[in-house]
N, C-alpha and C positions, 0 to 999 in steps of 0.2 A: 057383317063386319063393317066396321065405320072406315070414311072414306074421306078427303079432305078436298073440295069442289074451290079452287081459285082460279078467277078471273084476274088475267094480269092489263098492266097498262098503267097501275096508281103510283102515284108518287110518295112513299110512306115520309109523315110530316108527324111529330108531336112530341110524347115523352111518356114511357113505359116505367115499370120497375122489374128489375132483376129479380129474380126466387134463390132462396140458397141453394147451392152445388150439389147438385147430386152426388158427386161422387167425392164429397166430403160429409155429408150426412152418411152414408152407408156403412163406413166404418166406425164414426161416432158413435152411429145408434147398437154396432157391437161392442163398442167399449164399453157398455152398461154391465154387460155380462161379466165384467172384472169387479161388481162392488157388490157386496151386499144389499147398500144405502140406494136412496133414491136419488135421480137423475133427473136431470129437466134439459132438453133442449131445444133451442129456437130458432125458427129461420129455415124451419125445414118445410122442403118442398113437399107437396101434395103431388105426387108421380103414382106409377105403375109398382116403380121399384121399390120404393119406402114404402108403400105398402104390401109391398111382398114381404119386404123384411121384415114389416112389425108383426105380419102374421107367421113367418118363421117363428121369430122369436119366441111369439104369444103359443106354439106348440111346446115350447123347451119348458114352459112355466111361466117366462117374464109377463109381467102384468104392465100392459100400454095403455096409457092415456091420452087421445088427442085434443089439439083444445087450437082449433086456429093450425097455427102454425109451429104450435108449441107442443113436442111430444112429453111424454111425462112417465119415465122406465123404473119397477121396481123388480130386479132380480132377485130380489134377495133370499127365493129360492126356485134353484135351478132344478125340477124332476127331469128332463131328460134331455141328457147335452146328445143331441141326434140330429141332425138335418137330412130329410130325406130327399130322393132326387124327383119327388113328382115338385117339391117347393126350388131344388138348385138348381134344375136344368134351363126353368124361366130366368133365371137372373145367376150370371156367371160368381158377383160378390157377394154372394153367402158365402161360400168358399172364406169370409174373413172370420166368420167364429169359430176357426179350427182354433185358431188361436189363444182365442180368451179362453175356451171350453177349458181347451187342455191345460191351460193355466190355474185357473180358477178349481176346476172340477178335479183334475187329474185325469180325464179321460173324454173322448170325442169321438163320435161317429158323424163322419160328414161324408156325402155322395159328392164323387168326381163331377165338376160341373160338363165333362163332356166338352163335343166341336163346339166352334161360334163361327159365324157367319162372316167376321174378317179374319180370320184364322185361327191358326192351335197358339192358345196361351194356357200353355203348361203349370202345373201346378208341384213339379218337382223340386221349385226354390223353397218353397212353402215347406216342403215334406225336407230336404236337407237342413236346411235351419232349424226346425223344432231337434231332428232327429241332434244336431249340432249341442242343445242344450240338454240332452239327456232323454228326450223320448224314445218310446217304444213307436214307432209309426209303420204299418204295414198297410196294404192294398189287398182289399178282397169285394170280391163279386160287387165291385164299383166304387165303395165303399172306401176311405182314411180311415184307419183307426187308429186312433194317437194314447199312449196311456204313460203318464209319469209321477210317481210321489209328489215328487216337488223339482219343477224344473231349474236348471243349472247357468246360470253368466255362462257364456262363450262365445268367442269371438266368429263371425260370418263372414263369409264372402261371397256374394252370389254372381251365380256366374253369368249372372244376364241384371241390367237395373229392369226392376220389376215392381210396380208399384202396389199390390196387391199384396205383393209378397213382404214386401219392407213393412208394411201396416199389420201384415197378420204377425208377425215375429216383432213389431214392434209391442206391441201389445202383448204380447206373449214373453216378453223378457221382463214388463215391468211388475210379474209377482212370481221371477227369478231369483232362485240364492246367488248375488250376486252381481257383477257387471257383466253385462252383454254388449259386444259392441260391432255393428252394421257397419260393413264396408262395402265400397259399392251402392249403398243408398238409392233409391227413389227421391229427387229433389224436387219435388211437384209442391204446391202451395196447399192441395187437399195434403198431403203428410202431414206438414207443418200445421196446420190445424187440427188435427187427431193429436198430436202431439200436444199443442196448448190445450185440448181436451184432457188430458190424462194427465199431464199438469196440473192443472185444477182440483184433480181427482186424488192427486197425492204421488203421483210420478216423479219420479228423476229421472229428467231426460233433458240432455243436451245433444247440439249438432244440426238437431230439425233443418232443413230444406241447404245441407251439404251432403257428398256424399260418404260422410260416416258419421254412424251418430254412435251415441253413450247410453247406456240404459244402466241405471242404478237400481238393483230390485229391491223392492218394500216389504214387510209381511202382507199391508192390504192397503185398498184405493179407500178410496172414502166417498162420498156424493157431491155431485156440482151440478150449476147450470153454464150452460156453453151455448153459444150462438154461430150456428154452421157459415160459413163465409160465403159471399155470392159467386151465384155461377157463372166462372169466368169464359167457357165453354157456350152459354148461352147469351152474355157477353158478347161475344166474334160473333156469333148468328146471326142476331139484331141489328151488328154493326155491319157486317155482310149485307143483309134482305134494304136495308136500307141506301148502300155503297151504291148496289147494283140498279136500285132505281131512280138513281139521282136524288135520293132524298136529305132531309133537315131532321135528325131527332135528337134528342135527351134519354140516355138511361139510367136510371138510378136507382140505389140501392146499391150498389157496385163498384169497382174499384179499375184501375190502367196497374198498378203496381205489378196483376199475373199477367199483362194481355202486352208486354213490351214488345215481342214480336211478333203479333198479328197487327198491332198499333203501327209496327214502322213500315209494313207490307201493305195497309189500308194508303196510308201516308204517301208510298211509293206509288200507287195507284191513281192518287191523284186528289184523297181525302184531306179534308179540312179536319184536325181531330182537337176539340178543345176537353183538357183536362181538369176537373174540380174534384173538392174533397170526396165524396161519394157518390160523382155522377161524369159521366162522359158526354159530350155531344160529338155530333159528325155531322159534317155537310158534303157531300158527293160533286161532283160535274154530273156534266151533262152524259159524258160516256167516260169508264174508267181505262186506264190504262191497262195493260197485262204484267202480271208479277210472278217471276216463277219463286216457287218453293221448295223447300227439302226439309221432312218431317224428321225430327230425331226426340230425343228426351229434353225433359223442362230443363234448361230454362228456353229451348230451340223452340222451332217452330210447332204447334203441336198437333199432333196424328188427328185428334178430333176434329181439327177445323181443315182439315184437307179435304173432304168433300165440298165443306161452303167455297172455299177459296178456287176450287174445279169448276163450281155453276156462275163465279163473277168471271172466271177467264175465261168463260164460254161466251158470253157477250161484249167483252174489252176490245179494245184498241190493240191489234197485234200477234203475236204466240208468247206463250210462255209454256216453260215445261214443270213438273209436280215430279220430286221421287218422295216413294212411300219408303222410309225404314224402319217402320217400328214392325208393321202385318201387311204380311205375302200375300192377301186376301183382299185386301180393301180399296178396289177400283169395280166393282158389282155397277155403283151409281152410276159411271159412265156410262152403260149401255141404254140404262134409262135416260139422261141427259140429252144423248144422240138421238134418242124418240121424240124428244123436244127440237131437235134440229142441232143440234151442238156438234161442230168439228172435233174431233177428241181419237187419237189414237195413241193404242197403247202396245209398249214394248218390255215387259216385265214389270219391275217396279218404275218404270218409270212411262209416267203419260205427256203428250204433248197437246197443247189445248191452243186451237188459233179459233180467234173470236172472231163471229160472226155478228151482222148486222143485226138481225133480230130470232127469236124464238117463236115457236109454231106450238102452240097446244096440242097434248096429248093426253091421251092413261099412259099412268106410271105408274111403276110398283115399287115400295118402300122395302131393301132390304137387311139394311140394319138401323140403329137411332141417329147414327149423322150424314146415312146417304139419304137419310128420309127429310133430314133440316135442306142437302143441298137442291133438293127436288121443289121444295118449298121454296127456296132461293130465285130457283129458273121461271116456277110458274107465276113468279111474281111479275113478270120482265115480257109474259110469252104472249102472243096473242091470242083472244078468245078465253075459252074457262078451259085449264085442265085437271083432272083427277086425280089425286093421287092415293093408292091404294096399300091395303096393311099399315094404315097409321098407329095401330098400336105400338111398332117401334117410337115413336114419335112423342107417343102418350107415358114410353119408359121415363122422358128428358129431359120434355119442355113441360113446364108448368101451365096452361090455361093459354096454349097455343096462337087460337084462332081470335081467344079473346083480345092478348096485347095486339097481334097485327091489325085487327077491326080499329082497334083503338088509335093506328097510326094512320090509318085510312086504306087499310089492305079489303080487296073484296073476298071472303072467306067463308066458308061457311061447308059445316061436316054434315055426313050424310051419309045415310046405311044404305047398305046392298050385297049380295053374296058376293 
């Protein structure tokens, strides 16, 4: 099992590029399954997950083509809308071809993607909404199975913003008789780019990144190429590993328009953030201040970068405190953190984090893919080498890891071992 060996101490200095978002590719690279025609898309990240997903997909029939960065999807016949669970249980967003299946196909067998490691994200908005447009959707021995003629416009309301769920039903309304219309919405920036995907595609959709949107249905999509938006997720990382070590970079490829609130919280810290068309820089102090946070839905602070922003208040100027609202689950990294020497206690959802002078190298263990970026964060900072272990969450996220940080002057470097 590969392991990620960093020596901390360096000052990260230079200029990376961002990869596109994972978690705007993922429902993209489902939307294929609503066209016949062929698909082109760019900007997709080389992860763990996108390649999970092409290989789902390439079971259902769809024929992938990679080329670089550029996939290349022809559905245009579907032999078995099925996803089984030895392919969903690794990756939670399969779970979005319930959607198109059922749309396109008339019928879908998808396996319950089961626990995750920051908590239960239920998949009942998903099954209320189809159910909302006319499907038949039952639950057997693990199993969705969704069956409809032709599905129905009708109005939604979910009773939690869900953003999985807003994409699988968004996608699933656009070869709808009729209007369908999402209330409550996911306002995330990956929506609004699955959206301008399908758009392309021949959708009528308006509303994208409010919380309610319009869906006009078609008889059918047609073929496009679309280019996945960069990861703004990996974005706050970067900008993070570099904060916390006083460092000077450039990222590009990328965009400030999603990152307004990790932007004003780096800023409050004590960052220098300069803004250009497709690239951000940032210049750190010498030691950052402490910033507390409270996680909620976009356009708020966001749930993924509460771990990075945990391992910069473990080293700042002060206390600051962290609540989590999105998942009951996801303070794991804290324990690992405090093996690095980190002050950090916690009282439900919410943790208090008083910064300490410096970090102590340790093994650490990676327990999901952003308590594993903020482990990477600490051992940037710590003294000596420390290891961090189960990097395959790591390898789900980040695109070529060890590569950008070598490149900003990170000492890095992976390594097997049980």
């Amino acid at each position: 099992m590969d392991k990620l060996h960093i020596t901390g101490g360096n000052r990260l200095q230079g200029e990376i590029a961002i990869s596109g978002a994972k978690n705007a590719a993922l429902p993209i690279l489902c939307a294929a399954l609503l066209t016949r025609d062929p698909v082109t898309i760019t900007n997709v990240p080389d992860l763990k997950d996108t390649r999970t997903l092409l290989e789902l997909l390439g079971t259902m029939g769809v024929k992938t083509k990679v080329e670089g960065d550029t996939v290349h999807l022809d559905a245009s016949e579907i032999t078995a809308p099925y996803a089984s669970y030895e392919l969903v249980k690794t990756m939670r967003a399969s779970v979005l071809v319930l959607g198109p299946l059922t749309a396109r196909c008339g019928e879908a067998k998808v396996s319950l993607p089961g626990g995750c490691g920051i908590g239960a994200r239920p998949v009942d908005q998903h099954i209320k909404g189809l159910q909302a447009m006319g499907a038949e959707v039952r639950v057997e021995h693990g199993y969705m199975l969704a069956t409809a003629k032709r599905l129905k416009g009708a109005r939604i309301v979910t009773d939690m913003v869900t953003v999985t769920g807003t994409e699988n039903l968004l996608m699933a309304a656009c070869l709808a008789d009729g209007e369908t219309v999402i209330e409550n919405a996911a306002r995330e920036p990956e929506v609004v780019d699955l959206a301008n995907c399908l758009i392309a595609m021949g959708a009528q959709i308006s509303g994208a990144g409010t919380d309610i949107i319009r869906v006009r249905g078609v008889e059918r999509l047609h073929g496009a190429t679309h280019s996945v938006m960069p990861d703004r997720i990996e974005t706050g990382t970067y900008l993070c590993a570099a904060a916390v070590t006083g460092g000077n970079v450039r990222l590009t490829h990328t965009s400030s328009a999603y990152l307004d609130a990790v932007i004003d919280k780096l800023m409050d810290a004590g960052c220098e953030i300069g803004i250009e068309r497709d690239a951000i820089r940032l210049q750190a102090p010498a030691r950052l201040n402490s910033v507390s946070i409270r996680t909620a839905p976009y356009p708020a602070f966001p749930t993924d970068m509460q771990a990075q922003f945990m391992a910069i208040n473990s080293v700042a100027n002060g206390t600051a405190t962290i609540r989590e609202t999105i998942f009951e689950n996801r303070y794991m990294h804290a324990v690992e953190l405090q093996r690095l020497g980190a002050d950090i206690s916690i009282d439900g959802n919410m943790a208090v984090v008083r910064g300490v002078e410096r970090l102590q190298c340790a093994t650490v263990m990676a327990t999901d893919l952003r308590a594993s970026a903020s482990l990477v964060i600490a051992a940037l900072v710590a003294e000596g080498e420390s290891t961090i272990d189960r990097i395959y969450h790591l390898d789900r996220g980040y695109e070529k890891l060890e590569a950008k940080l070598a490149a900003l002057g990170a000492q890095v470097r992976r390594g097997r071992g049980n």
